[in-house]
NUVO-242523 format. One record per residue: residue in one letter; chain; x, y, z of N, C-alpha, C in turn. Coordinates in nm, 4 decimals, always signed. Example, Ala and Ser with C-alpha at 12.3 -4.5 7.8 and 13.67 -1.06 7.14 Angstrom:
NUVO-242523
aa,ch,n.px,n.py,n.pz,ca.px,ca.py,ca.pz,c.px,c.py,c.pz
A,A,+1.3190,-0.5690,+0.7800,+1.2300,-0.4500,+0.7800,+1.3200,-0.3300,+0.7800
S,A,+1.2850,-0.2250,+0.7080,+1.3670,-0.1060,+0.7140,+1.2900,+0.0030,+0.7870
end
This chain:
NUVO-242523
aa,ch,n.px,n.py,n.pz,ca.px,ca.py,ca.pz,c.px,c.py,c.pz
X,A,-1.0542,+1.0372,-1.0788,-0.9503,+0.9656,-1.1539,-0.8136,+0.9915,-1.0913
X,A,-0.7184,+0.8849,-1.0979,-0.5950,+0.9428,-1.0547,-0.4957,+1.0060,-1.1252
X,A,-0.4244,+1.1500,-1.0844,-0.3636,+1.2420,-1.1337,-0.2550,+1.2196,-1.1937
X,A,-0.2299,+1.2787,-1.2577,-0.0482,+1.2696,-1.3171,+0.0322,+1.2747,-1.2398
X,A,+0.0137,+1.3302,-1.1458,+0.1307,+1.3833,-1.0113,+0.1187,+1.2458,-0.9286
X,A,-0.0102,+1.1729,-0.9096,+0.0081,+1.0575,-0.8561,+0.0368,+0.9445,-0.8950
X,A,+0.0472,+0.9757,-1.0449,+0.1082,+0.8396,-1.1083,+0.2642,+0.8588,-1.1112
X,A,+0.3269,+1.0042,-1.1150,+0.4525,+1.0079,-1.1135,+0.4947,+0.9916,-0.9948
X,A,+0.4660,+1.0430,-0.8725,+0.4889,+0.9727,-0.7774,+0.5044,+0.8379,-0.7454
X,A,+0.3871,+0.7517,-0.7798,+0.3982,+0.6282,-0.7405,+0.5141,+0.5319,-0.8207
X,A,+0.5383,+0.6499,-0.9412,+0.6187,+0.5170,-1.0104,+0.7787,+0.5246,-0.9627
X,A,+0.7914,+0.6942,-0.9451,+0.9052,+0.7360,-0.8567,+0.9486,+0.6350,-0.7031
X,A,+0.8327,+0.6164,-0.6264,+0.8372,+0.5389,-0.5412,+0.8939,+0.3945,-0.5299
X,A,+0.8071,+0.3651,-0.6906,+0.8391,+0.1944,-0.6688,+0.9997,+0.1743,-0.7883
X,A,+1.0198,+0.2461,-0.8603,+1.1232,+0.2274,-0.9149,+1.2460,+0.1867,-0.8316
X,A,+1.2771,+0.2140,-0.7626,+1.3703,+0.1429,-0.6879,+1.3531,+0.0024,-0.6894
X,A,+1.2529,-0.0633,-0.6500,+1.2356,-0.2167,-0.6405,+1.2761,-0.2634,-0.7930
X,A,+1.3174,-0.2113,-0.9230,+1.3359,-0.2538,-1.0411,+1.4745,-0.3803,-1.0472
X,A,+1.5963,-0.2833,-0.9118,+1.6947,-0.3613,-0.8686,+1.6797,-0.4577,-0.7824
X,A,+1.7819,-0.5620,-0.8414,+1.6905,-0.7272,-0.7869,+1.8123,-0.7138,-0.6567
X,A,+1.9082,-0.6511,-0.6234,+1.9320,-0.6337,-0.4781,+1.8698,-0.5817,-0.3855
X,A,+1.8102,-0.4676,-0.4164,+1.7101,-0.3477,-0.3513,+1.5716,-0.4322,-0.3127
X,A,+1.5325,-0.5024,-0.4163,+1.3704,-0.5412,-0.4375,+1.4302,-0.6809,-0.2926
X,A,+1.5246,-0.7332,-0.3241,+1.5434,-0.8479,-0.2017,+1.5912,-0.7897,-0.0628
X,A,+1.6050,-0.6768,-0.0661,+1.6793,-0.6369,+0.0523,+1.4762,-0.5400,+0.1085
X,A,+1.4337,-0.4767,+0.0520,+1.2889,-0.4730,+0.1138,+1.1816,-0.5717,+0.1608
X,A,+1.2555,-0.7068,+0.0860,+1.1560,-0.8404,+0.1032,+1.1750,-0.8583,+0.2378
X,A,+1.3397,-0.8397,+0.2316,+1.3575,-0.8829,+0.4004,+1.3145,-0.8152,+0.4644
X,A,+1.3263,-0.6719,+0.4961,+1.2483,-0.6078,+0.6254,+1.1489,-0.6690,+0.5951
X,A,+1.0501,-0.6795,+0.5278,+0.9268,-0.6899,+0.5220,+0.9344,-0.8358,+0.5838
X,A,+0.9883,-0.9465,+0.5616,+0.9560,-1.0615,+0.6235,+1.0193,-1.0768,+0.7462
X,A,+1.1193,-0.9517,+0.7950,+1.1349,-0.9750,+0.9413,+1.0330,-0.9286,+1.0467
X,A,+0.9050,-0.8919,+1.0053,+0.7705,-0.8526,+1.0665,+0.7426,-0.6986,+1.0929
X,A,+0.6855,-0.6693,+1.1865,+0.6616,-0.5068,+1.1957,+0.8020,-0.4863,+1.3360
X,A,+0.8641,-0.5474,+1.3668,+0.9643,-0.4441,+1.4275,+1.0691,-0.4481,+1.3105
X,A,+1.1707,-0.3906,+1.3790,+1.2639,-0.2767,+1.2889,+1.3641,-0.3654,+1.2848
X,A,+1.4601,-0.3515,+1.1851,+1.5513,-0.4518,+1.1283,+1.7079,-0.4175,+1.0793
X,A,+1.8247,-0.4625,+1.1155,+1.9067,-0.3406,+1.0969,+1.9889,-0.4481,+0.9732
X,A,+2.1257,-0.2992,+0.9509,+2.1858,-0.3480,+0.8557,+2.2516,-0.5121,+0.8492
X,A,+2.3524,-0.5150,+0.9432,+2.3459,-0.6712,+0.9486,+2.2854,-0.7659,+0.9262
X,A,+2.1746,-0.7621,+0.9808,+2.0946,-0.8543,+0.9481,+2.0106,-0.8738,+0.8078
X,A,+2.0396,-0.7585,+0.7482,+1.9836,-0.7885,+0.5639,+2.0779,-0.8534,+0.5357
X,A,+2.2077,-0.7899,+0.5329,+2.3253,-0.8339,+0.4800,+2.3507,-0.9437,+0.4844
X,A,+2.3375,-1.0586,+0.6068,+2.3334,-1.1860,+0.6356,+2.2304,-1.2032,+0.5354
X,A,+2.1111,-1.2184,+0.5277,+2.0304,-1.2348,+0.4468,+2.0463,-1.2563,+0.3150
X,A,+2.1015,-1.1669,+0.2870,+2.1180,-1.1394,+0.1309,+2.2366,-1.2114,+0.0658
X,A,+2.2891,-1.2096,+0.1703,+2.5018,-1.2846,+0.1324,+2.5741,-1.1576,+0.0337
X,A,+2.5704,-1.0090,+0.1127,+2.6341,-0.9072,+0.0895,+2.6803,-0.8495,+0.1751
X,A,+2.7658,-0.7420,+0.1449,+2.8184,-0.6530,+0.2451,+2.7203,-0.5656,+0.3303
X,A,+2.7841,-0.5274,+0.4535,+2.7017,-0.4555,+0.5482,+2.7054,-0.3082,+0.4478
X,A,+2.7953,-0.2837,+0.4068,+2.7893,-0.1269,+0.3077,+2.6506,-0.1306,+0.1905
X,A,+2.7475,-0.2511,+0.1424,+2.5875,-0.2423,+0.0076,+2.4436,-0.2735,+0.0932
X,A,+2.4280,-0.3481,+0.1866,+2.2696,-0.3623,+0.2139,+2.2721,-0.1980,+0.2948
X,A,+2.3644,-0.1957,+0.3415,+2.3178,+0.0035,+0.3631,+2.2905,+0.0404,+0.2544
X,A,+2.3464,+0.0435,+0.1463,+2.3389,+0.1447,+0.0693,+2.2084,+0.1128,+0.0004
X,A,+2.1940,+0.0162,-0.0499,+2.0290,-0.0166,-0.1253,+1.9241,-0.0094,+0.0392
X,A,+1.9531,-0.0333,+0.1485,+1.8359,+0.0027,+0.2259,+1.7834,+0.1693,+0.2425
X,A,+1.9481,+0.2633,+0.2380,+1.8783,+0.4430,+0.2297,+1.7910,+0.4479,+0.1221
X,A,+1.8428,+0.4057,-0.0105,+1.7478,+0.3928,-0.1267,+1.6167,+0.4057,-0.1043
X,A,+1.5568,+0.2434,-0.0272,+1.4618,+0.2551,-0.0124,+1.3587,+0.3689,+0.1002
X,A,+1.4569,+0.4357,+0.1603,+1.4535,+0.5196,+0.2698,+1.3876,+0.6398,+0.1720
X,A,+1.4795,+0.6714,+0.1014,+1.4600,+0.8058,+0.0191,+1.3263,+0.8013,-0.0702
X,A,+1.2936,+0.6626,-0.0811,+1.1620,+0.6103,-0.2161,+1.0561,+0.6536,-0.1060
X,A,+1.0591,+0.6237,+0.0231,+0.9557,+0.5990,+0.1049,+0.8857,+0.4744,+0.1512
X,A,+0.9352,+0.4297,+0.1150,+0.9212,+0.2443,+0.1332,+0.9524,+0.1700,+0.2388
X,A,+1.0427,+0.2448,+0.3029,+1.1391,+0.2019,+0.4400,+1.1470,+0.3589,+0.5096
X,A,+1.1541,+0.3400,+0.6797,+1.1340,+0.4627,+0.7621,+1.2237,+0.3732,+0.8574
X,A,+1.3163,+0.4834,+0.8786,+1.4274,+0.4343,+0.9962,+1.3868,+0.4707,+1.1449
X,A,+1.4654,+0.4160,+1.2257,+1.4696,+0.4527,+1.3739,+1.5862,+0.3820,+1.4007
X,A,+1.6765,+0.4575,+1.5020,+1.7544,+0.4497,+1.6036,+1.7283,+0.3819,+1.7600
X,A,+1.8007,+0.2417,+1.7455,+1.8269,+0.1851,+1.8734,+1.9301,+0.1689,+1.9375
X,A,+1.9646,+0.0941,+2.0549,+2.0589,+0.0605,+2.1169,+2.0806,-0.1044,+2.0922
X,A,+2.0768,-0.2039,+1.9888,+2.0714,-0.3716,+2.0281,+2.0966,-0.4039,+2.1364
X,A,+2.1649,-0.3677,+2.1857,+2.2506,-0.4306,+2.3246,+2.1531,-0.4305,+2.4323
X,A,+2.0761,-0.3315,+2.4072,+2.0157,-0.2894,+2.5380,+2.0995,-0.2003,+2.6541
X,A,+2.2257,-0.1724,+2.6316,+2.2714,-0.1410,+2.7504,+2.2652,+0.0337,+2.7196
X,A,+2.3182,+0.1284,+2.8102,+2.2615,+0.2371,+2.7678,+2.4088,+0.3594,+2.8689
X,A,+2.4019,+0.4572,+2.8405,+2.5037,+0.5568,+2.9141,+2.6350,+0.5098,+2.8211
X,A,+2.7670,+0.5575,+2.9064,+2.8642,+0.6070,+2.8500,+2.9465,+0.4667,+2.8520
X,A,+2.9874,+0.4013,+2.7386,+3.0379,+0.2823,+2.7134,+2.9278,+0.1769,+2.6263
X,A,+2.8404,+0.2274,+2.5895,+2.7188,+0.1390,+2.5081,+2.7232,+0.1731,+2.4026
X,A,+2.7805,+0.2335,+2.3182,+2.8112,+0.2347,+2.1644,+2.6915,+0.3340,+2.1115
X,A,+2.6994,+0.3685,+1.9625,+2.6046,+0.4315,+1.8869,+2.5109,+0.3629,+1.8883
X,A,+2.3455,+0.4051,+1.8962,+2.2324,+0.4038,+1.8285,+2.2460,+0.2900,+1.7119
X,A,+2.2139,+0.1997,+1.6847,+2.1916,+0.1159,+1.5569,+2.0892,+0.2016,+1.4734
X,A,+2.1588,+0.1749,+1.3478,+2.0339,+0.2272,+1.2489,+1.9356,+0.1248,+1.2161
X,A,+1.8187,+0.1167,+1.2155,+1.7182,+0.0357,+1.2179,+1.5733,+0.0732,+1.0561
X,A,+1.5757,-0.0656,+1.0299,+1.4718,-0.0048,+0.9169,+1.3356,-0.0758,+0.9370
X,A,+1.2305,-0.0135,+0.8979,+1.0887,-0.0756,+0.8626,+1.0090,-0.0609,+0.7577
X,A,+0.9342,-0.1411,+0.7215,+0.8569,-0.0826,+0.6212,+0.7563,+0.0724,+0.6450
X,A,+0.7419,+0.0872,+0.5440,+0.6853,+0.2210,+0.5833,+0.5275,+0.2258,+0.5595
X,A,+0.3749,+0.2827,+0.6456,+0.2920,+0.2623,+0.6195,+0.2190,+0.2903,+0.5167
X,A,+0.3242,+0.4177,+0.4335,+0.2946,+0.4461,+0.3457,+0.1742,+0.3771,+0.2010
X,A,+0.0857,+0.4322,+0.1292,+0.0493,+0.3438,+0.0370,+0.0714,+0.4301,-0.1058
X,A,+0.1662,+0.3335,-0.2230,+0.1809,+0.3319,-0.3542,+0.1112,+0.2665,-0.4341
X,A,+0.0627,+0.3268,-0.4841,-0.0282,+0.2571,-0.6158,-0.0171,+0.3203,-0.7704
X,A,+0.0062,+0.1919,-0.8182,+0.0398,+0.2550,-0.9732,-0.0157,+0.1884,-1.0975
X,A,-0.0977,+0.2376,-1.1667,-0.1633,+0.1260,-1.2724,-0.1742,+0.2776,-1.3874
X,A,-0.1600,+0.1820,-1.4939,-0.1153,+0.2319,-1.6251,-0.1575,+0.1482,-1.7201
X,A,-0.1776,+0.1929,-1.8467,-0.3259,+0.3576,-1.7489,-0.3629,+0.3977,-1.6417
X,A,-0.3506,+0.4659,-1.6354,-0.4255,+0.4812,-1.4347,-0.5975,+0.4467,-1.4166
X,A,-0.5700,+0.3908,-1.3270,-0.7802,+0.3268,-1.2837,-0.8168,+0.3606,-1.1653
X,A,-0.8832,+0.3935,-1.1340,-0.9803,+0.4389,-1.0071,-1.0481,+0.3841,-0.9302
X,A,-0.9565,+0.2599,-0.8748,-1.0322,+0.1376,-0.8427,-1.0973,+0.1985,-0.6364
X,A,-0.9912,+0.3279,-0.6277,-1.0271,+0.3389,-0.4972,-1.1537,+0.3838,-0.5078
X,A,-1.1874,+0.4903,-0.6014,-1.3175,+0.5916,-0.5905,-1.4570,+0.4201,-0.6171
X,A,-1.4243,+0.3411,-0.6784,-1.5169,+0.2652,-0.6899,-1.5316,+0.2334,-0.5783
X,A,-1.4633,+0.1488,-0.5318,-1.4777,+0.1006,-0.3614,-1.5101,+0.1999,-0.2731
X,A,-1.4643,+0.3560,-0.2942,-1.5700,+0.4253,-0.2032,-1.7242,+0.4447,-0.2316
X,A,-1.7303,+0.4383,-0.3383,-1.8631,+0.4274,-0.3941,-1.9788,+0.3258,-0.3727
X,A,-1.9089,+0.1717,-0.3569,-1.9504,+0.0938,-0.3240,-2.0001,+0.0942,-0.1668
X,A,-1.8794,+0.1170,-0.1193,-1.8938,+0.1514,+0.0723,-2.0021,+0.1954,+0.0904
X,A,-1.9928,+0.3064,+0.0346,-2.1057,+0.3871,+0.0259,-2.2534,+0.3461,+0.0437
X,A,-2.2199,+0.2795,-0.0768,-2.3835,+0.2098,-0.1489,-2.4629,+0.0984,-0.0517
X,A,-2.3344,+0.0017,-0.0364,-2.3871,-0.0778,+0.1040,-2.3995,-0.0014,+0.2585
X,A,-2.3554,+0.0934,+0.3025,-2.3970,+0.1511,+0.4374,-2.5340,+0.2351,+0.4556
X,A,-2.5289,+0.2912,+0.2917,-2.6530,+0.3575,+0.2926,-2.8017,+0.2873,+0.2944
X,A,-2.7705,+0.1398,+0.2066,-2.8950,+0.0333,+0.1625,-2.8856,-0.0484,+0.3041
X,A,-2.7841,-0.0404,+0.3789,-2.7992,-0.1101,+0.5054,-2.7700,-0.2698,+0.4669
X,A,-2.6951,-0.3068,+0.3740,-2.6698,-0.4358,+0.3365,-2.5291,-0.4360,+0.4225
X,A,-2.5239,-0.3810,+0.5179,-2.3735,-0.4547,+0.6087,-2.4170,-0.6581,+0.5983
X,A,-2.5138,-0.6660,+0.6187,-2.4812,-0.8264,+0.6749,-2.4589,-0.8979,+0.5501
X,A,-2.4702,-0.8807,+0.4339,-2.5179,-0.9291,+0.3169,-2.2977,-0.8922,+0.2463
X,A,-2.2643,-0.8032,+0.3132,-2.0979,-0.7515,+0.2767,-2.0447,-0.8884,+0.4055
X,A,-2.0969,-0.9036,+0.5202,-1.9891,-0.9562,+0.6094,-2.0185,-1.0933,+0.5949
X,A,-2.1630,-1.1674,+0.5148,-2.1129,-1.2945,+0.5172,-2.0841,-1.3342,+0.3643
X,A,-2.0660,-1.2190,+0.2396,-1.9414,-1.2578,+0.1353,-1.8133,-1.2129,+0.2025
X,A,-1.7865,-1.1262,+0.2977,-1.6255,-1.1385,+0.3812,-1.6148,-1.2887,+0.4256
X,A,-1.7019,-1.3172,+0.4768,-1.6866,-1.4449,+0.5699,-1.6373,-1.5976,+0.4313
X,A,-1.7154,-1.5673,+0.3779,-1.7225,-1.6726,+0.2502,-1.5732,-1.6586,+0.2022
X,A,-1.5574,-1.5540,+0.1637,-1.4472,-1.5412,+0.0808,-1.2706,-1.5918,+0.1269
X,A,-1.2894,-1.5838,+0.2789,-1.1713,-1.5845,+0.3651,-1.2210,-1.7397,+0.3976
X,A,-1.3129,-1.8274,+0.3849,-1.3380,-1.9423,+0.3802,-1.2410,-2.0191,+0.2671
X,A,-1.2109,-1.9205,+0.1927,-1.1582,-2.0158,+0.1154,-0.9819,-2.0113,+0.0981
X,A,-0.9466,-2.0099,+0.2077,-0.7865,-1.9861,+0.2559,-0.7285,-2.1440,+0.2635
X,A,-0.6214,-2.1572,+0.2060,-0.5549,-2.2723,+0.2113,-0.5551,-2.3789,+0.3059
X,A,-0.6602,-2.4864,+0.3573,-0.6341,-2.5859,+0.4792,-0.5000,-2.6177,+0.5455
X,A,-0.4981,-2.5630,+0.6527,-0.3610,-2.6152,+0.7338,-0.2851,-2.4978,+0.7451
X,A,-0.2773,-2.4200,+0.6847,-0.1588,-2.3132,+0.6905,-0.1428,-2.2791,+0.7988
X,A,-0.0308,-2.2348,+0.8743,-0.0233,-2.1553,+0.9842,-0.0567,-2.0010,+0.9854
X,A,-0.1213,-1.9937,+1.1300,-0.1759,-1.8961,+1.1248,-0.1536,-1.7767,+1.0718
X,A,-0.0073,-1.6951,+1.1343,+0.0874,-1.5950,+1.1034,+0.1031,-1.5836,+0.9760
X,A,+0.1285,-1.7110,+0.8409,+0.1651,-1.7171,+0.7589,+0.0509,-1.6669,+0.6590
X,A,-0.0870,-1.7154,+0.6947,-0.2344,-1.6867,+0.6419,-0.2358,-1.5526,+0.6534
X,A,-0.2352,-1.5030,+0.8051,-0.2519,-1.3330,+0.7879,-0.1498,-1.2305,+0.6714
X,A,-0.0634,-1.2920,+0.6753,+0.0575,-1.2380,+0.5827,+0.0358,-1.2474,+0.4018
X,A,-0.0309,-1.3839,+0.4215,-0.0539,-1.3879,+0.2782,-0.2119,-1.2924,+0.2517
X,A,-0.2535,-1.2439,+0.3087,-0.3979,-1.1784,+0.3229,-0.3620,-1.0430,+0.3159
X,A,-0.2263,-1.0322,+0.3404,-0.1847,-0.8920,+0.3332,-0.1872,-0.7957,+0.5035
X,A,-0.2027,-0.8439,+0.5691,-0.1815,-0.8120,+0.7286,+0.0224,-0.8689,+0.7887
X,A,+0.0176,-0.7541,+0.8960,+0.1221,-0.7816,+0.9566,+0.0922,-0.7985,+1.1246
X,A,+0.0744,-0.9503,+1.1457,+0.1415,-0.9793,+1.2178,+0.1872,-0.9371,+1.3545
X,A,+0.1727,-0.9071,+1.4820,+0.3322,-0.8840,+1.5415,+0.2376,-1.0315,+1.6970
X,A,+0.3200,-1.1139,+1.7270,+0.3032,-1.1762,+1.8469,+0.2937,-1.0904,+1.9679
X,A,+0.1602,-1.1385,+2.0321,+0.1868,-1.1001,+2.1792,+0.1812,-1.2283,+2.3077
X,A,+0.1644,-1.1968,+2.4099,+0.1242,-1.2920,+2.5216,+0.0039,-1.3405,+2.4675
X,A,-0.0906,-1.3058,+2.4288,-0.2168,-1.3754,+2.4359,-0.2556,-1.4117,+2.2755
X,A,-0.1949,-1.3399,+2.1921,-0.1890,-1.3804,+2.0220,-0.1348,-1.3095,+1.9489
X,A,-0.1840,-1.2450,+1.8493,-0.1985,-1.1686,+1.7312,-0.2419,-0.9896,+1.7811
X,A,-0.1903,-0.9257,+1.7497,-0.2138,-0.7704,+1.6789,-0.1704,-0.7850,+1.5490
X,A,-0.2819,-0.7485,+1.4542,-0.2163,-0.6781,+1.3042,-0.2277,-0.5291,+1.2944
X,A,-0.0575,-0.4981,+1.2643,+0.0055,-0.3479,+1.3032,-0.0324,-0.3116,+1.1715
X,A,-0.1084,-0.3681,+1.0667,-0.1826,-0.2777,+0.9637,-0.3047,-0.3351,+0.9136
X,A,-0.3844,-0.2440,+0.8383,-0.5163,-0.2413,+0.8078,-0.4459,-0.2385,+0.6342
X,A,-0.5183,-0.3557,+0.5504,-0.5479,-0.3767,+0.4292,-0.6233,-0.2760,+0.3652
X,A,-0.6912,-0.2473,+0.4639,-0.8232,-0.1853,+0.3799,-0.8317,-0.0142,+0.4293
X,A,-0.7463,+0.0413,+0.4794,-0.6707,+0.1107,+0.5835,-0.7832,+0.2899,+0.5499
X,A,-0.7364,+0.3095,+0.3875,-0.8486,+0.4247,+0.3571,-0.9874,+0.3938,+0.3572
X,A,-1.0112,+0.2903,+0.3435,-1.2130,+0.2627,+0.3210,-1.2423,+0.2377,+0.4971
X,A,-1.1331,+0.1952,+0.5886,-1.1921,+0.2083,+0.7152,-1.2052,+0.3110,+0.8083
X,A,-1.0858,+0.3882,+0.7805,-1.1026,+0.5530,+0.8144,-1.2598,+0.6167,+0.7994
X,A,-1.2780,+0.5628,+0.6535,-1.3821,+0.6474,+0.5805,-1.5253,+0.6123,+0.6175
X,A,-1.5176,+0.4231,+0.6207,-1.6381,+0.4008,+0.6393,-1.6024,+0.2740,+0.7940
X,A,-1.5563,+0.3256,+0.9040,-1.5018,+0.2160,+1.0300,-1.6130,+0.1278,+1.0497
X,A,-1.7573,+0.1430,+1.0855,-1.8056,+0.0285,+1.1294,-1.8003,-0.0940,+1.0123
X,A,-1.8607,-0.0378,+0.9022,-1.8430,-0.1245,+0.7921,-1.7422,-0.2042,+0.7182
X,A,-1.6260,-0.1299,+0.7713,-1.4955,-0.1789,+0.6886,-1.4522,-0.2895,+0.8141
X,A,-1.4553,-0.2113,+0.9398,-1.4001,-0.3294,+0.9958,-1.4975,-0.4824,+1.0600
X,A,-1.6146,-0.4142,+1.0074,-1.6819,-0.5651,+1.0375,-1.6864,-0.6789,+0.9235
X,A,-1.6604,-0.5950,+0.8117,-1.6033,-0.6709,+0.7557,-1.4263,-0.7545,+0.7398
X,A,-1.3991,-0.6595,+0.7754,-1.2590,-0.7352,+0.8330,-1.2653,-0.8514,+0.9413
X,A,-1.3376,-0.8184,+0.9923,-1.3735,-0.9351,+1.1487,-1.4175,-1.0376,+1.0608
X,A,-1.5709,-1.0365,+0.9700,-1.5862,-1.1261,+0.9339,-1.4827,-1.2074,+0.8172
X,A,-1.4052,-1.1741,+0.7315,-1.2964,-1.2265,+0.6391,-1.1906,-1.2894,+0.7280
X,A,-1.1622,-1.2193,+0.8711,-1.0590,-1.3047,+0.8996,-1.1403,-1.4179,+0.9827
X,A,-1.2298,-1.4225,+1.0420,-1.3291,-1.5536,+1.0823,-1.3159,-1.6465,+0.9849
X,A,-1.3802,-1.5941,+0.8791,-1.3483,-1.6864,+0.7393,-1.1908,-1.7456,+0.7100
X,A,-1.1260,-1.6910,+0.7078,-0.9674,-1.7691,+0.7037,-0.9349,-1.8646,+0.8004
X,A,-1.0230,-1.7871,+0.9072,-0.9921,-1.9213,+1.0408,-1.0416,-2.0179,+0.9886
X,A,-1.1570,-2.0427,+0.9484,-1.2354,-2.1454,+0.9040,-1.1612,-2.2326,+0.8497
X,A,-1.1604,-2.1843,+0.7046,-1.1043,-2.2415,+0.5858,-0.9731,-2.2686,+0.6353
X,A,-0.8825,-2.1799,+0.7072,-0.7428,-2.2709,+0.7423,-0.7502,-2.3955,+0.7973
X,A,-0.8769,-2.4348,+0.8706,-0.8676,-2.4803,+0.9954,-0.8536,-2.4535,+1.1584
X,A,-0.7893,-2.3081,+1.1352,-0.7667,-2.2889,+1.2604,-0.8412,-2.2207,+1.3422
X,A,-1.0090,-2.2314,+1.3654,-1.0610,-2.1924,+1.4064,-1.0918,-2.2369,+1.5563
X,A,-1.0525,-2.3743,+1.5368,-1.0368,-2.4271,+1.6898,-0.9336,-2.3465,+1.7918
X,A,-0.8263,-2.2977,+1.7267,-0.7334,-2.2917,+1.8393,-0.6797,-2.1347,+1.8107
X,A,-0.8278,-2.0495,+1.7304,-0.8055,-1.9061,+1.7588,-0.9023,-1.8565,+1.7340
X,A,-0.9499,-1.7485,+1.8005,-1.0467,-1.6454,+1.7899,-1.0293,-1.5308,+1.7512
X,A,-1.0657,-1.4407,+1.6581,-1.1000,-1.2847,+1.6183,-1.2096,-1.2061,+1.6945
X,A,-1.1492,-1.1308,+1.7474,-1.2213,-1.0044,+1.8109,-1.2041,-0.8549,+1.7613
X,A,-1.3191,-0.8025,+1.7900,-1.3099,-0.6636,+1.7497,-1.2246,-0.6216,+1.8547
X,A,-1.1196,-0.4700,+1.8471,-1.0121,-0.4385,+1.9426,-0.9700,-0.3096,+1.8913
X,A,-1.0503,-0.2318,+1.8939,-1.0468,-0.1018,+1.7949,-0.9113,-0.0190,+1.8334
X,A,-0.8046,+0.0035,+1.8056,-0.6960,+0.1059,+1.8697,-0.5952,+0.1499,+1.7486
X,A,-0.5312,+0.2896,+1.7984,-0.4842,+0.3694,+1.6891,-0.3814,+0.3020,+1.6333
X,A,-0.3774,+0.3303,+1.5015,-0.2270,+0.2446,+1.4206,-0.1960,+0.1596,+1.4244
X,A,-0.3509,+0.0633,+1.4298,-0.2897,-0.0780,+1.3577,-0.4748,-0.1388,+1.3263
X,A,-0.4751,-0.2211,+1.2558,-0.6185,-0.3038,+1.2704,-0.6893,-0.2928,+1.3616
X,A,-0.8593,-0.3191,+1.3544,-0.9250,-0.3377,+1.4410,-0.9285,-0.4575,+1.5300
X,A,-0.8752,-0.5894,+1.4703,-0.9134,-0.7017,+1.4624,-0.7964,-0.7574,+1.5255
X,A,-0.7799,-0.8029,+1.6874,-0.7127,-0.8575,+1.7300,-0.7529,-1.0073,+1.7347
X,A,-0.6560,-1.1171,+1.7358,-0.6767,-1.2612,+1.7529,-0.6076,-1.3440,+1.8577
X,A,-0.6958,-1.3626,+1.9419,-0.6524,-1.4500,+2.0810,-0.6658,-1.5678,+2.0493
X,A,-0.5801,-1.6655,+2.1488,-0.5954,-1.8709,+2.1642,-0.6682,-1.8735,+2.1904
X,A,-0.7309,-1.9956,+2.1544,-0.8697,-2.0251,+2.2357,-0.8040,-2.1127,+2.3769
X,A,-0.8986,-2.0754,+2.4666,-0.8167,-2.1675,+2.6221,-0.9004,-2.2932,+2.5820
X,A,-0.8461,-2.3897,+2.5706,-0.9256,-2.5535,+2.5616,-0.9368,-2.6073,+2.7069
X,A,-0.8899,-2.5497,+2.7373,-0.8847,-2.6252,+2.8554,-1.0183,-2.6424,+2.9890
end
């Protein structure tokens, strides 16, 4: 069951988002993708000062919600290139808070469980497959992974998602979790449509999804 200490935590965490400046100023990092995002550019966003979107972005710094890093924008570097920009991201952190508190993780490990042991992987990856079948026709791609709860980042050849949805049950149970991930996002291709003009592959590497997505070459 989950603890008192983890329900006070989590609510500690998300209380900040209660403020409808704060809660819009995390939307934005979050919709400026997985790189890092600085003050200016909330502030534009938001139609506030560069002070106040500082000040509600440490907020979220201090909640754990947002994790900073230091750049240069300019790119230029040595003596005449200015301070470090302060830079924000979401943080990989996971909050969860339900109240009453429910134990929806221990079920799903339980479940994991139940299917790896009975050997029903194929019987889990084509309800993944089904289920991601039923993703909105037409959507763009980027926009589908996002609404699925994945981030995103473009490369030369497609897609990396710099997080895992399912992030503790794949640690716990990897072949299973992420073949099912392979198969759900197959399924979204489907159902978007965009299965013609992208492919999902397995692409196993540290700190981010298994599941990279390349163009298809038509040519």
């Amino acid at each position: 069951m989950t603890a008192p200490d983890d329900l006070d935590s989590g609510l500690a965490a998300l209380a900040p988002l209660t403020d409808g400046v704060r809660r819009a100023a995390y939307r934005a990092v979050l919709a400026a993708g997985p790189g890092p995002v600085g003050r200016d550019e909330v502030a534009e966003k938001l139609g506030v000062g560069r002070t106040l979107a500082a000040f509600h972005l440490d907020k979220l710094v201090d909640a754990g919600l947002l994790e900073v890093s230091y750049a240069r924008r300019s790119g230029r570097t040595g003596p005449g290139a200015g301070r470090p920009a302060k830079l924000y991201r979401a943080s990989p952190a996971e909050h969860l808070v339900s109240v009453p508190p429910r134990d929806y993780r221990t079920a799903a490990e339980l479940l994991a469980e139940s299917v790896e042991r009975s050997g029903a992987d194929t019987a889990l990856f084509d309800v993944a497959r089904e289920h991601g079948r039923h993703a909105p026709p037409g959507t763009d791609v980027r926009d589908l992974l996002t609404r699925y709860g994945y981030l995103p980042e473009e490369t030369p050849d497609g897609f990396v998602l710099t997080n895992c949805p399912f992030h503790r049950l794949a640690e716990q149970f990897p072949p299973l979790i992420c073949g099912m991930n392979l198969a759900m996002i197959d399924g979204l291709l489907d159902g978007s449509g965009a299965s013609a003009g992208w492919a999902a592959r397995m692409e196993p590497a540290a700190g981010r999804c298994c599941v990279v997505l390349s163009k298809n070459n038509n040519d």
